[in-house]
N, C-alpha and C positions, 0 to 999 in steps of 0.2 A: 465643649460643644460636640456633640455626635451627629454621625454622621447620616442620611439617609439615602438607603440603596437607592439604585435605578430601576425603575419599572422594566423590566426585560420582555413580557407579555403580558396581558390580561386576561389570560386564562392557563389553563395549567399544562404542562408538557406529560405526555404518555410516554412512558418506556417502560419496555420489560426487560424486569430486574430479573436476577439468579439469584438465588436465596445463598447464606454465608458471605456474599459479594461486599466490600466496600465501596459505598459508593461517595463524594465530595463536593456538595451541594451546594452551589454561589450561591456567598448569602451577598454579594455587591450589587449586581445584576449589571455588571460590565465583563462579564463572559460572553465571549463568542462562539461558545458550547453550551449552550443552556441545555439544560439547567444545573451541568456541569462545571467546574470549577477549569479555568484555564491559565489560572497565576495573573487575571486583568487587577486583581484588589491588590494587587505588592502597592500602591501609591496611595493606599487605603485604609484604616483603620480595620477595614472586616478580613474577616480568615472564615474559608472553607469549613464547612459543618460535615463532619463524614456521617455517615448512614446505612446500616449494616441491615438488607434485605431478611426479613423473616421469612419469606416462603417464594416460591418463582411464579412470575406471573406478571400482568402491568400494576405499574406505580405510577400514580399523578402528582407527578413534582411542580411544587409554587412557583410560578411563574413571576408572580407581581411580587415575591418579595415581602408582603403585610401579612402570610397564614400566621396564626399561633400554635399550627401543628408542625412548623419546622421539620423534616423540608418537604410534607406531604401539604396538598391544596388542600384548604378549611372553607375554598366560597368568599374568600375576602374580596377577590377580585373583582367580584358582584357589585362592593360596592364603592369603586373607586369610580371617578370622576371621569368624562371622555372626552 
């Protein structure tokens, strides 16, 4: 049985990344750094997705946890349920 994150928002979080940076993207959505990784998943079956910035500038990281562009916003969130 797998597991399914937690909704952490329903739209996507903006931050500006620095290009060569690592970054460690909750894939649980029980960080309390979203949409950064804060060691909430250790009682979880998910682990952190790292994510290395191509260029500086803002990034819209998935909030809801459902993109298929991991860990960039795809618009999924549009169609989840309110």
């Amino acid at each position: 049985m797998s597991e399914t994150p937690e909704i952490a928002a329903k739209e996507p979080i903006k931050v500006d990344v620095e290009e060569g940076k690592t970054y460690f993207w909750c894939t649980c959505g029980q960080s309390k750094r979203q949409p950064f990784c804060d060691g909430s998943h250790q009682t979880t079956s998910f682990t952190p997705l790292p994510w290395t910035a191509t260029k500086t500038g803002p990034a819209f990281f998935c909030a809801c946890k459902q993109t298929a562009k991991s860990p960039l916003c795809d618009g999924s969130h549009a169609r989840l349920a309110d």
